[in-house]
C-alpha positions in Angstrom: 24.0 -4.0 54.2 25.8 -2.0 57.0 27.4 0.1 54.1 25.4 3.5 53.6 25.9 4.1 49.6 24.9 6.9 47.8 24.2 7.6 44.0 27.3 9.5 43.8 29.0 6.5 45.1 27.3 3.3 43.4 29.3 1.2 41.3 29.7 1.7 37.5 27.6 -0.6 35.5 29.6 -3.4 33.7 27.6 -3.9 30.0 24.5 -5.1 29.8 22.8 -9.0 29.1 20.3 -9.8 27.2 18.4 -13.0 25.8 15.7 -11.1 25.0 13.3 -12.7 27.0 10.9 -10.9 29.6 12.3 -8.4 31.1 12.6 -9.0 35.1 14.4 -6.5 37.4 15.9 -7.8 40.7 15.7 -4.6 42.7 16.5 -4.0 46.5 20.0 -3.7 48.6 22.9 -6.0 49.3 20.4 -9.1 49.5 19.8 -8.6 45.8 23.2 -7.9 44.6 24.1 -11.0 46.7 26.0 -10.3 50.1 28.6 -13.6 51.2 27.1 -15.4 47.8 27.8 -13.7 44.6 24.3 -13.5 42.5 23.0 -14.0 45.9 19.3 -16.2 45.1 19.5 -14.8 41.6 21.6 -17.9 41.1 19.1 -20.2 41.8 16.0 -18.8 40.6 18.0 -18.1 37.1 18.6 -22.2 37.7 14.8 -22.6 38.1 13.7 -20.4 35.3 15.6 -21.7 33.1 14.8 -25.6 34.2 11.1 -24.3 34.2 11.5 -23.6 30.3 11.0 -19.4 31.0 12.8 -17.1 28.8 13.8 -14.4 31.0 15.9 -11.0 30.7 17.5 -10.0 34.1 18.0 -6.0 33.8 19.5 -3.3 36.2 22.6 -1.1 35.6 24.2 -3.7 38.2 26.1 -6.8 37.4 27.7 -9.4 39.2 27.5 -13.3 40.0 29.4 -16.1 39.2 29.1 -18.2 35.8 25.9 -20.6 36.5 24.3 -17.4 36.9 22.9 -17.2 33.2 22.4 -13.4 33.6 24.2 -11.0 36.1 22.1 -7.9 35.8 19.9 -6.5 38.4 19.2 -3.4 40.6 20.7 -4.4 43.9 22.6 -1.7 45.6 24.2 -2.4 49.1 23.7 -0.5 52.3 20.5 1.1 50.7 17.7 2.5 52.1 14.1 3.1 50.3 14.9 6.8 49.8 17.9 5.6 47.6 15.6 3.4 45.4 13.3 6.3 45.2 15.6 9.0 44.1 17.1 6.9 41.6 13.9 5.0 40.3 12.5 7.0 37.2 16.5 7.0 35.6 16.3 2.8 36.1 12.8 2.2 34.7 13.5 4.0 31.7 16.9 2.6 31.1 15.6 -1.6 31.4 12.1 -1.2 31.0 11.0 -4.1 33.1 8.1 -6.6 32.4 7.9 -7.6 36.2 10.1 -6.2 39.2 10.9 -8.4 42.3 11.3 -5.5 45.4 13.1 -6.1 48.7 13.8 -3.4 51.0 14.1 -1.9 54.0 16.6 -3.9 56.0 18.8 -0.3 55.8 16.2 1.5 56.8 15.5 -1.1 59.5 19.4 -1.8 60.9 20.4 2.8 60.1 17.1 3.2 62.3 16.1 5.6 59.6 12.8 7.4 60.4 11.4 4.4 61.0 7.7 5.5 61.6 7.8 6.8 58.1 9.8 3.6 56.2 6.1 2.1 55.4 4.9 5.5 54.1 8.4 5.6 52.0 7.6 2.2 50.7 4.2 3.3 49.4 5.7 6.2 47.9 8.2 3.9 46.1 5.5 1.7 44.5 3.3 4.7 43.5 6.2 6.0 41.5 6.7 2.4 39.7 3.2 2.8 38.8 3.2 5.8 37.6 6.4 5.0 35.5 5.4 1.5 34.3 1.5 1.4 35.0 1.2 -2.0 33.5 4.2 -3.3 35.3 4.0 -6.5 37.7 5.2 -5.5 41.1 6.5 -8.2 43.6 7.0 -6.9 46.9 9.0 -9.0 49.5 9.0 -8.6 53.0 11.7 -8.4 54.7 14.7 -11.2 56.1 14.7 -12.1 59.5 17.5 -11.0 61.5 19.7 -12.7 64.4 19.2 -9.4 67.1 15.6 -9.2 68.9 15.5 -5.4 69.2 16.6 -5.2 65.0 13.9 -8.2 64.5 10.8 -6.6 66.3 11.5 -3.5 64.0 11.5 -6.1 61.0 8.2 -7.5 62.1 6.6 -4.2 62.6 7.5 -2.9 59.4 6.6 -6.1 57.9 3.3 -5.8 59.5 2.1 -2.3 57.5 3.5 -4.1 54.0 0.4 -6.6 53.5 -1.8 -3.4 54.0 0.3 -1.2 51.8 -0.1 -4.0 49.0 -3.6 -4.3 48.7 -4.3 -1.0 48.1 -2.0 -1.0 45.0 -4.4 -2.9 42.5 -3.9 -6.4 41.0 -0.6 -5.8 39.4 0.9 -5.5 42.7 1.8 -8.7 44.8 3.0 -9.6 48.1 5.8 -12.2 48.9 6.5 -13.2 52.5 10.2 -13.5 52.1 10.1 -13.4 56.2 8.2 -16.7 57.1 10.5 -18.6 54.6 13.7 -18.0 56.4 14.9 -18.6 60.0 18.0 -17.3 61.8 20.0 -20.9 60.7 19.9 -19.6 57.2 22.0 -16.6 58.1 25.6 -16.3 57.5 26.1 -12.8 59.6 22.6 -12.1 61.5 21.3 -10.4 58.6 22.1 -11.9 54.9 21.3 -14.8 54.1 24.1 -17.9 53.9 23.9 -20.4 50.8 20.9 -22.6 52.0 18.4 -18.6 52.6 19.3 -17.4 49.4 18.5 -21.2 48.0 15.3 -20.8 49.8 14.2 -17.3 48.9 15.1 -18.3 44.7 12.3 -20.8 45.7 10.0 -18.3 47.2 10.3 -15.6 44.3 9.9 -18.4 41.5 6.8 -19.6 43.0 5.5 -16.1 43.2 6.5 -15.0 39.6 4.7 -18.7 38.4 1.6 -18.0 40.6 0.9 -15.1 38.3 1.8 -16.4 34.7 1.8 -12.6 32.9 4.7 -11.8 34.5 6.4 -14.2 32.8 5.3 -13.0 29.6 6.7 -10.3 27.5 4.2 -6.9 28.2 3.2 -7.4 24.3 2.1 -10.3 24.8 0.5 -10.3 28.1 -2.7 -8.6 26.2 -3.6 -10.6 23.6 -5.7 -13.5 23.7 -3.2 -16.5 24.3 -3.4 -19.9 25.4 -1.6 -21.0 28.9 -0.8 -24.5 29.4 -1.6 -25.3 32.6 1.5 -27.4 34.0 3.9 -24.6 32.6 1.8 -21.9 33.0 3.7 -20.6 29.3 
């Protein structure tokens, strides 16, 4: 995430996977597209998902991961700030036309020392414009990753700190995930992504959230009829 990457700079995108199940976009910076780890915790939660019994539909005009990943798409771009995201938002929603999104960022914004001040302000803006786009979305929004340095970790915490605020004021389609508290500097590989054993951990974190609100996991067509949820699967 030390890389600064513009959209005149990203990566083509390889073809795109389907199973057409719900559509779920894995969207953020180098700890989505998987920094040190391939798939990064896309691996694992793919792994869980699909031990769980959920049909699910990675999408993003990004792709990569090794073969246990069932489904290498998602919206991770490295070295990305929330600007990035939010110049390039409206093109992505309307190209994979997500069910549910999973959102990390920030750690750019935190490590460039990018108008900082402003980053939870930026982040608001980002989600407003999801709404806007997809108003019957689900919106996961992760805090940030710890990091190894104390002067780049009390910015993490402080912009962590406006995020639980930010969320709230969203609506009930919009849902916090503390990403922070369920990683420690141990599962770092570099001071700031995550080694094997944090991206393990944070597949945990995001499938727990996406099960502790079961429409997500259901196709948008579906979400709004009357249906019946079995309570151990949630499906």
């Amino acid at each position: 995430m030390t890389l600064t990457q513009t959209a005149a700079t990203a990566a083509p995108a390889a073809i795109a996977e389907s199973n057409g199940g719900v559509r779920i976009m894995p969207l953020g910076d180098s700890i989505t597209h998987g920094h040190n780890i391939p798939g990064g915790y896309r691996v694992n939660l793919w792994q869980h998902l699909a031990t769980g019994g959920y049909t699910v539909d990675f999408v993003g005009s990004q792709f990569n991961g090794p073969p246990e990943l069932g489904d290498h798409d998602h919206q991770g771009h490295s070295g990305w700030r929330i600007d990035q995201l939010r110049s390039n938002i409206d093109g992505w929603l309307a190209a994979s036309d997500p069910r549910t999104i999973m959102l990390q960022i920030g750690t750019n914004d935190v490590n460039q020392n990018y108008d900082l001040a402003n980053a939870p302000a930026r982040l608001s803006g980002l989600i407003d414009r999801i709404l806007q786009q997809k108003p019957r979305i689900e919106l996961f929004v992760a805090t940030i990753t710890p990091e190894s340095s104390p002067d780049l970790e009390a910015r993490v915490k402080t912009f962590n700190a406006a995020l639980p605020g930010i969320v709230n004021s969203k609506g009930p389609q919009v849902h916090l995930v503390d990403m922070h508290k369920a990683l420690t500097v141990a599962d770092l590989a570099d001071g700031v992504h995550p080694n094997a054993g944090g991206y393990a951990k944070m597949a945990t974190v995001w499938y727990n959230a996406l099960r502790s609100v079961p429409r997500s996991l259901v196709p948008l067509e579906a979400a709004g009829r009357d249906t019946l949820v079995n309570a151990r699967s949630q499906r």
